[in-house]
C-alpha positions in Angstrom: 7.5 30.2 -7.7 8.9 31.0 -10.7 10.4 34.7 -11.4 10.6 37.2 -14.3 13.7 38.8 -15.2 15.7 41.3 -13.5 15.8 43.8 -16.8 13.6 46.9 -16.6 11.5 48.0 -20.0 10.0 51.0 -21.2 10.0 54.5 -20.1 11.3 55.7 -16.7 8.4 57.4 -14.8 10.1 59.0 -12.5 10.8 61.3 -15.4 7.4 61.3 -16.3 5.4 60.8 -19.4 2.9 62.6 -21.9 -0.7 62.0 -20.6 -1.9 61.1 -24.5 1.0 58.5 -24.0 -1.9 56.3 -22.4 -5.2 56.3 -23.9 -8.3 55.6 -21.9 -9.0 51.6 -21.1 -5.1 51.3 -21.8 -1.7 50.0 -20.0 2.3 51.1 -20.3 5.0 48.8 -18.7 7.9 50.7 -17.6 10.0 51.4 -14.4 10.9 53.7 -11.5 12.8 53.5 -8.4 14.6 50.3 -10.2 11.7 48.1 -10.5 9.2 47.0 -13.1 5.9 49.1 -13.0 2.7 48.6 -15.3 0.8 52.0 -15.2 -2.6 51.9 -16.4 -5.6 54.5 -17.6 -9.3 54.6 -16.6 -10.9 57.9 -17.8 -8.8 60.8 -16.3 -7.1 58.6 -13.4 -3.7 57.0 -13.3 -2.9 54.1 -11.5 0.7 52.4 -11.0 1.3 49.2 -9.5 3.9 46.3 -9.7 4.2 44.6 -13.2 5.0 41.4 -12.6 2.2 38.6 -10.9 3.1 37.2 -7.8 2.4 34.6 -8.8 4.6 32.9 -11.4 6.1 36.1 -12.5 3.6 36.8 -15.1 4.0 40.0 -17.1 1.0 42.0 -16.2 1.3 44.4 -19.0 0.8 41.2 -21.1 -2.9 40.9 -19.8 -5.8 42.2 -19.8 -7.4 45.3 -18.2 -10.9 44.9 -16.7 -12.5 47.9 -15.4 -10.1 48.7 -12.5 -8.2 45.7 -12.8 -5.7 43.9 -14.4 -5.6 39.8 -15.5 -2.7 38.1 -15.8 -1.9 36.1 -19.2 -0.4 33.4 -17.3 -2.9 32.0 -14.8 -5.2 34.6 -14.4 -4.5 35.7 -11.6 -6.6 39.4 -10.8 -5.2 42.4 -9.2 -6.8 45.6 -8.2 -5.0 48.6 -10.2 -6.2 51.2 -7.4 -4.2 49.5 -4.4 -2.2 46.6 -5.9 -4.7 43.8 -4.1 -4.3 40.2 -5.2 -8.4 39.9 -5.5 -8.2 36.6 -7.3 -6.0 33.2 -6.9 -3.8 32.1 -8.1 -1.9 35.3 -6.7 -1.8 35.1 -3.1 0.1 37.9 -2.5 -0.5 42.1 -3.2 1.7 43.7 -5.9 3.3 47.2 -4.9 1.0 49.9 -5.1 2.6 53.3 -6.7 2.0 57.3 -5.8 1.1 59.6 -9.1 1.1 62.9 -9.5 0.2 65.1 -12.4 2.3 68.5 -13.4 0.3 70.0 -16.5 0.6 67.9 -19.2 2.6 65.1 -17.8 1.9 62.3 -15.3 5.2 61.4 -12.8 5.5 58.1 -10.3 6.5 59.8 -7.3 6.8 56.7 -4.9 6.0 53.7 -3.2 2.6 53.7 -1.2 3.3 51.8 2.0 0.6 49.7 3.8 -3.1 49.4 3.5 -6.7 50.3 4.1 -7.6 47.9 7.0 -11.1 45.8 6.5 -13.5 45.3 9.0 -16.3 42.3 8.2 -20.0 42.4 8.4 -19.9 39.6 10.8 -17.5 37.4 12.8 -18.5 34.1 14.0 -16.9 33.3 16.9 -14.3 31.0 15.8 -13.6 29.1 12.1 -12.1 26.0 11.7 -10.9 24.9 8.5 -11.2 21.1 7.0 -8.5 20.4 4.4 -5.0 22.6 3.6 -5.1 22.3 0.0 -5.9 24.7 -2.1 -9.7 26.4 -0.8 -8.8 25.9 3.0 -5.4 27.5 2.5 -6.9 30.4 0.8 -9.9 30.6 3.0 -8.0 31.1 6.2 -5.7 34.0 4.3 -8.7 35.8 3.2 -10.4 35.8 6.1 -7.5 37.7 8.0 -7.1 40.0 4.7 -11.1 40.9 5.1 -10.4 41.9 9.0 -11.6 38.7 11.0 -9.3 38.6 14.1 -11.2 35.9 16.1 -9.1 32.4 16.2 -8.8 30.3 12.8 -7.7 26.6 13.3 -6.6 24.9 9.4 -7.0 21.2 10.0 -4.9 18.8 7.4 -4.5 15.3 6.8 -1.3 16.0 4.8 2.1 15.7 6.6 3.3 19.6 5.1 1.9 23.0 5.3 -0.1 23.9 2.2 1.9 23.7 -0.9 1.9 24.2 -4.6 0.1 21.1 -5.9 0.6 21.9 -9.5 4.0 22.0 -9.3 4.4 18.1 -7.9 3.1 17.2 -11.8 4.8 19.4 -13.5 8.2 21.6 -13.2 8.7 19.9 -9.4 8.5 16.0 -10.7 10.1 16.8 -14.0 13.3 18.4 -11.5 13.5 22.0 -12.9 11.5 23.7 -10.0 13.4 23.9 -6.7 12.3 22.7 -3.6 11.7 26.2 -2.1 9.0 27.1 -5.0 6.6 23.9 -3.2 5.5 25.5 -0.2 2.9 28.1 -0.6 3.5 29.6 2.7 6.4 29.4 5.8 5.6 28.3 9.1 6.2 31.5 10.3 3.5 33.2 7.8 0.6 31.3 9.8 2.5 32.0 12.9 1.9 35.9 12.7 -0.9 35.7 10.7 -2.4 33.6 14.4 -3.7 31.0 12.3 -3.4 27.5 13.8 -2.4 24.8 12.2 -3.0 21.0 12.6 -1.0 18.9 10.2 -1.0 15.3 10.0 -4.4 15.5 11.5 -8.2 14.5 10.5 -11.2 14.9 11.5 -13.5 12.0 12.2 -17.0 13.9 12.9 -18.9 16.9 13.1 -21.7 17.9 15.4 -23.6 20.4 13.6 -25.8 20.6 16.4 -23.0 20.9 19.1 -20.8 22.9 16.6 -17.9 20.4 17.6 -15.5 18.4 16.0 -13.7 15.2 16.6 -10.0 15.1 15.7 -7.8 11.9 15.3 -5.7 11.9 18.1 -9.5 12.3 20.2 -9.3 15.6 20.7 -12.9 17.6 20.9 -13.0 21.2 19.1 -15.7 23.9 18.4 -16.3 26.3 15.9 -18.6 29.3 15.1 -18.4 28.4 11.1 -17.4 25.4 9.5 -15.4 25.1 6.0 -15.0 22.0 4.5 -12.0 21.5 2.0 -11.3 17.9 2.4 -10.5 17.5 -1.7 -10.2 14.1 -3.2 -8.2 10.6 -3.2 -7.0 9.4 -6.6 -9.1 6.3 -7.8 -7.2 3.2 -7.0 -6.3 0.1 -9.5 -7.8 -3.2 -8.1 -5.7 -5.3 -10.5 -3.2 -7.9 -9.6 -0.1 -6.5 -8.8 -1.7 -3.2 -8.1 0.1 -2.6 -4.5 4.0 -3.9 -5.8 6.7 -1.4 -4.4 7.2 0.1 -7.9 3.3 1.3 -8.1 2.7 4.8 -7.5 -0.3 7.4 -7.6 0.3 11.5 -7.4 -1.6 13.3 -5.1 0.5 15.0 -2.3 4.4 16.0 -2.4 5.2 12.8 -0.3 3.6 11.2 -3.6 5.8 13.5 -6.0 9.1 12.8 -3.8 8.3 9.2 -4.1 7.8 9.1 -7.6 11.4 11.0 -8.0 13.0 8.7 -5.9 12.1 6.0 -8.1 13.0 7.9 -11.3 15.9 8.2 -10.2 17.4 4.0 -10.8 14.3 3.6 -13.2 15.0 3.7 -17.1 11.7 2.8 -18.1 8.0 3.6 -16.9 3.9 2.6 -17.5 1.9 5.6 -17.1 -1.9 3.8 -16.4 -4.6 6.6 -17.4 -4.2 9.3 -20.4 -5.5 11.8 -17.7 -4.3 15.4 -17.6 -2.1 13.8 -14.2 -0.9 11.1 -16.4 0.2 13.0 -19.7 1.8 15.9 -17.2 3.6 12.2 -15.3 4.2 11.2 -18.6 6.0 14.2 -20.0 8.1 15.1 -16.8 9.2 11.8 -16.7 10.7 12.3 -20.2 12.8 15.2 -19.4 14.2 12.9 -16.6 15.5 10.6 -19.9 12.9 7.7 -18.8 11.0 5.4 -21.5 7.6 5.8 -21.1 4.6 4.2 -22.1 0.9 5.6 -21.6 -2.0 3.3 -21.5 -5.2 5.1 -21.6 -9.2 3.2 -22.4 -10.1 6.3 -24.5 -9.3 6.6 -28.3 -7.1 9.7 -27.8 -5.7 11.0 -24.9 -8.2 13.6 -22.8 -10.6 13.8 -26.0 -13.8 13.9 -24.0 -12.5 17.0 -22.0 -10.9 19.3 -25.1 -12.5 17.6 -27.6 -10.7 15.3 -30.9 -8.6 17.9 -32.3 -6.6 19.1 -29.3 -6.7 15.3 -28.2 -5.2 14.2 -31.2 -2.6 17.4 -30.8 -1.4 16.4 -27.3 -0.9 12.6 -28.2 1.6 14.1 -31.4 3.2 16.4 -29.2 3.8 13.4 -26.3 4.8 11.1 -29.5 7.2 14.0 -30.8 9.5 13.4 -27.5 9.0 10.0 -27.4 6.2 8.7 -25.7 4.3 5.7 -26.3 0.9 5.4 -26.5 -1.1 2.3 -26.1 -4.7 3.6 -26.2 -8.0 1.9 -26.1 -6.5 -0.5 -23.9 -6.5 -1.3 -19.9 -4.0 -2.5 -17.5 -4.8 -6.6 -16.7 -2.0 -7.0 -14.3 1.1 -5.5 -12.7 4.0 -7.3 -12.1 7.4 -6.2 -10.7 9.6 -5.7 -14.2 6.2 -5.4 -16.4 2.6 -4.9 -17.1 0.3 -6.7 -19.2 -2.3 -5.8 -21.3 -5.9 -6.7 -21.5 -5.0 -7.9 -25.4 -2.1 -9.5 -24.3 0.8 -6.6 -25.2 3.5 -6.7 -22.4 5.1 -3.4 -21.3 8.6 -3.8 -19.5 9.3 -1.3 -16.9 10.7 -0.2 -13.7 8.2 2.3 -12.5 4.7 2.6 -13.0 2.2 5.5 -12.1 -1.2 5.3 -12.0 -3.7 8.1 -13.1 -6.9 7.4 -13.6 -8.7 10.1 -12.1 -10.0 11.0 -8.5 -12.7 10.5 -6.2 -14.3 13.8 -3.8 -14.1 13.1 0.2 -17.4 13.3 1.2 -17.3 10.9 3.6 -17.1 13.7 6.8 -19.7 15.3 5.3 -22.2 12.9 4.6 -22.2 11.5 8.5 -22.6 15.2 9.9 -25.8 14.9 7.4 -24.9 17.0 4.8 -26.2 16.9 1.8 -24.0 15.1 -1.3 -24.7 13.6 -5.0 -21.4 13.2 -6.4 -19.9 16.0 -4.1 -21.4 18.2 -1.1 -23.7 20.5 -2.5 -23.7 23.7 -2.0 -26.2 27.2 -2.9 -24.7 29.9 -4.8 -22.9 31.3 -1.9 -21.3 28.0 -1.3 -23.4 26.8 1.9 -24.1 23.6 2.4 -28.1 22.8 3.9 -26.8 22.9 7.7 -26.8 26.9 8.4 -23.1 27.9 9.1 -21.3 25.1 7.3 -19.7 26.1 4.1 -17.9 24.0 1.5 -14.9 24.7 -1.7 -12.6 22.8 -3.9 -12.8 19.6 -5.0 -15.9 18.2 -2.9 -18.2 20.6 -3.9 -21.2 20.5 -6.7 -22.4 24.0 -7.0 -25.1 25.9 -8.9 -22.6 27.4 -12.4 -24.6 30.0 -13.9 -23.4 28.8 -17.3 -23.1 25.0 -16.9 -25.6 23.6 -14.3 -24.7 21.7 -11.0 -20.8 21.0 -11.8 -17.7 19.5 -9.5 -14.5 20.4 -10.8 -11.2 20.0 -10.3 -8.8 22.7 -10.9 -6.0 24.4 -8.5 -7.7 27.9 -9.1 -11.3 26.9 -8.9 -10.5 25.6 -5.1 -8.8 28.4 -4.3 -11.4 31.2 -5.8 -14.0 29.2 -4.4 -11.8 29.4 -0.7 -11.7 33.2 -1.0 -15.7 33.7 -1.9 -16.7 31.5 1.0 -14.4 33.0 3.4 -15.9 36.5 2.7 -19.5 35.0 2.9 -18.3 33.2 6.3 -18.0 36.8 7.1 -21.1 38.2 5.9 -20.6 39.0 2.4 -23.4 37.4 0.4 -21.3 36.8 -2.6 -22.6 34.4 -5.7 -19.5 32.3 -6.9 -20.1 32.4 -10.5 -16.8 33.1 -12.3 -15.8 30.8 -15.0 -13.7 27.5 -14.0 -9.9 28.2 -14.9 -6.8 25.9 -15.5 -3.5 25.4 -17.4 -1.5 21.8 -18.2 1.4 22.0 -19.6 2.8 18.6 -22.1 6.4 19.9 -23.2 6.2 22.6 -25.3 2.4 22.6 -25.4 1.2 25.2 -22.9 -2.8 25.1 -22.6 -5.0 27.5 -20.7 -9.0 26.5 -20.8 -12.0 28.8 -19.3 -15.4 27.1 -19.1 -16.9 23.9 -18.4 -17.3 22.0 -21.6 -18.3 18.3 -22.5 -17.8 16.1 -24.7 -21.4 16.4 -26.7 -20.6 20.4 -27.3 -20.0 21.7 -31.0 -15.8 22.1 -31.4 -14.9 24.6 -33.9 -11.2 26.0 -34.3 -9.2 29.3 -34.8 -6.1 29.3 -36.0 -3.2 27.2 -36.6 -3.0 23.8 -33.7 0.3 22.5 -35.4 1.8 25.5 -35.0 0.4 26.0 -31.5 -1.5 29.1 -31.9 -4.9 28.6 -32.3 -7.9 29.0 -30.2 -10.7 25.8 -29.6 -14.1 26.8 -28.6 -17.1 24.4 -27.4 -20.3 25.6 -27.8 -23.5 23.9 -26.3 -26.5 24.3 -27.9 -24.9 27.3 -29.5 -24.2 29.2 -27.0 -20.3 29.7 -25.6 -19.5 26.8 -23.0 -15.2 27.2 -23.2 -12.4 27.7 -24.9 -9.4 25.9 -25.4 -6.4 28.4 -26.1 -2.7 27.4 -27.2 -0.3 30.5 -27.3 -3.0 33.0 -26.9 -3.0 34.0 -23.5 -4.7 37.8 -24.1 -7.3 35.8 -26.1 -7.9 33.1 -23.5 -8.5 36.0 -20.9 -11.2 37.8 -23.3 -12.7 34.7 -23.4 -12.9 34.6 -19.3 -14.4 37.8 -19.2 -17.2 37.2 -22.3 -18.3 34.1 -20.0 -18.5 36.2 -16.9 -20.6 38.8 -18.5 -22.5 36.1 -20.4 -21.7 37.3 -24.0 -20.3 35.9 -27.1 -17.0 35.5 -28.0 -15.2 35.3 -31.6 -11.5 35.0 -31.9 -9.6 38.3 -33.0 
């Protein structure tokens, strides 16, 4: 994870400050008891809390203040001003929670408010058991403690590792400026206290909806009281010759990402296969580790159907402006060990290549238990699936977007929003998922945030400058506000999350 700097800013509240300081609706960053604190004003009440997301490091004071809450610019990650609560991924963990007092006309932060109200559900099923340990199971089996379930939680995984950041392994991780430590979203010991069992390197090859049981891998027999399934996707495989040579890789887990590095690391030139938002972030961390690289992508411009020609056209110049190669509206015809060749004939030498070309859901599980699927398991509003007491999140799922229609996305935050909402309604809770779908890719210097689910036939109109990387793209279908593209204006972006929540329209400032 990455962190913010050390310096304190602003005002020191243990000294206090003039009440008219903070208007109404409005936020202060300053410090007290030598860390960073982001008070914040709603009507006559003061709040103070920790300023910086747990994130990344975000700097709340950056964001955006929601009622009794506060965004951050980063990610958007939410957290509750009144007790500090991380209440939406990608922020996993609380952010100190701060005692004020009031003496006439000025407000003082008195001290550090130590633990928390403790939750009791509306219902406990007897057991959960958790199918994938990606992003929606991970978050799933943390919320369900957080919300006061105590009965036994068992997080099944296929993956060799505890649930890690999966991000990273395109980005800061496979590019070598994020650490090892900043990968693992948890520490063995976290699931250990928090009772949570864990089952890596382990699948499941049925359910028994009827039996409420489970058949693992190595044969062993488990039941549950609720079922969530999280079992995310595969990448979509080449089936061109040369295909399955040593130096062919795809990115989907860290063993993936450590391969990949491994690689890099004798390779001076690489094939990226697929101008996917995988394969440009390949593509650009394999630049700042000095390789050659080449993308090959069917398309016209890289990821135009997705954020539309302008911002297409942007990315390729920013790839092109550190040295990338594009060869676009062409595909791979075969893979040999120093090359690949082209369907019109162009040969690309390399050492490395990496194939991105998009992912397919794993429905199979679901689909022999009987659930219902079309391009994902679909799920109600309240992310069930048709058998009573099976819930599904992340990447599998097709589910009712009040803005969009039946979608599947996927993005890092969507599973892991979705893992909290149908943890809490595995409890009892009755809660619609309908926030917006979030996510950020990062191509060098190009840092873009998106809110929405767009397509490729919506109206594209622009605000503000794209070649100096602040401007704002939004798509519109049918007139009405589908997403919005932002580049370097991370307050705007969030007022664009919240005027889709609340189903209103949105003009740049």
């Amino acid at each position: 994870m990455a962190e913010a700097s050390g310096d304190l800013e602003g005002p020191d509240f243990e000294n206090g400050w003039e009440i008219e300081k903070v208007a109404d609706g409005q936020m202060l960053l300053g410090h007290a008891f030598g860390e960073a604190i982001l008070v914040a004003r709603r009507g006559t009440e003061f709040f103070a809390i920790g300023a910086t997301c747990t994130h990344y490091g975000g700097p709340l004071a950056k964001g955006l203040m929601v009622d009794h809450t506060v965004r951050c610019p980063w990610h958007h990650a939410c957290f509750d001003l009144r007790t500090g609560e991380a209440i939406a991924a990608p922020a996993l963990n609380d952010v100190s929670c701060w005692k004020i007092e009031q003496r006439g006309q000025q407000v003082f932060v008195t001290g550090k408010i130590e633990g928390k109200l403790a939750r009791r559900p509306k219902s406990s099923p007897a057991s959960v058991v958790i199918v994938g340990a990606g992003a929606a199971g991970n978050a799933a089996a943390e919320m369900l403690r957080r919300e006061g379930y105590d009965g036994p939680i068992t997080l099944i995984g296929a993956d060799e590792f505890l649930p890690y950041d999966r991000p990273n392994l395109s980005k800061d991780y496979l590019a070598g400026s994020a650490p090892e430590e900043w990968i693992p979203l948890r520490s063995a010991d976290f699931y250990r206290e928090q009772k949570i069992d864990t089952l890596m390197n382990t699948s499941v090859t049925t359910v028994d909806p009827k039996a409420k049981q489970l058949t693992l891998s190595n044969g062993r027999s488990l039941g549950y009281g609720a079922l969530l399934l999280a079992t995310g996707a595969e990448p979509v495989r080449l089936s061109i010759p040369g295909a399955d040579l040593p130096n062919v890789c795809y990115l989907r887990t860290l063993a993936d990402s450590r391969r990949i590095i491994a690689k890099a690391k004798s390779a001076k030139r690489a094939v990226v296969i697929g101008a996917s938002f995988i394969g440009l972030e390949v593509a650009a961390s394999l630049r700042e580790r000095k390789l050659d690289v080449a993308v090959v992508g069917k398309g016209s411009l890289p990821l135009e159907k997705v954020l539309g020609r302008e911002l297409g056209n942007l990315i390729r110049e920013t790839h092109e402006a550190h040295g990338v190669k594009f060869y676009l509206g062409r595909t791979p015809a075969i893979i040999q060990d120093r090359n690949v060749q082209l369907d019109d004939g162009t040969t690309l030498d390399c050492d490395l290549v990496v194939i991105g070309i998009g992912v397919r859901p794993n429905t199979a599980l679901a689909e022999k238990a009987g659930i219902a699927t079309d391009n994902g398991v679909l799920v109600n509003e309240f992310l069930e699936t048709n058998v009573p007491g099976i819930f599904a999140a992340g990447d599998i799922v097709r589910w009712p977007d009040p803005r969009a229609g039946r979608i599947r996305v996927e993005h890092w935050v969507v599973a892991e929003r979705q893992g909290q909402t149908a943890a809490r309604n595995i409890l009892g809770a009755r809660e619609r998922f309908t926030v917006p779908p979030f996510f950020w890719s990062n191509h060098f210097d190009l840092h873009i945030r998106y809110v929405g689910h767009g397509s490729g036939d919506d109206e594209v109109s622009v605000s503000g400058d794209l070649k100096a990387k602040d401007a704002s793209i939004f798509f519109r279908s049918r007139g009405k506000l589908s997403a919005v593209a932002s580049i370097g204006r991370d307050l705007e972006s969030l007022k664009a999350e919240m005027a889709l929540e609340r189903d209103e329209e949105f003009r740049a400032s």
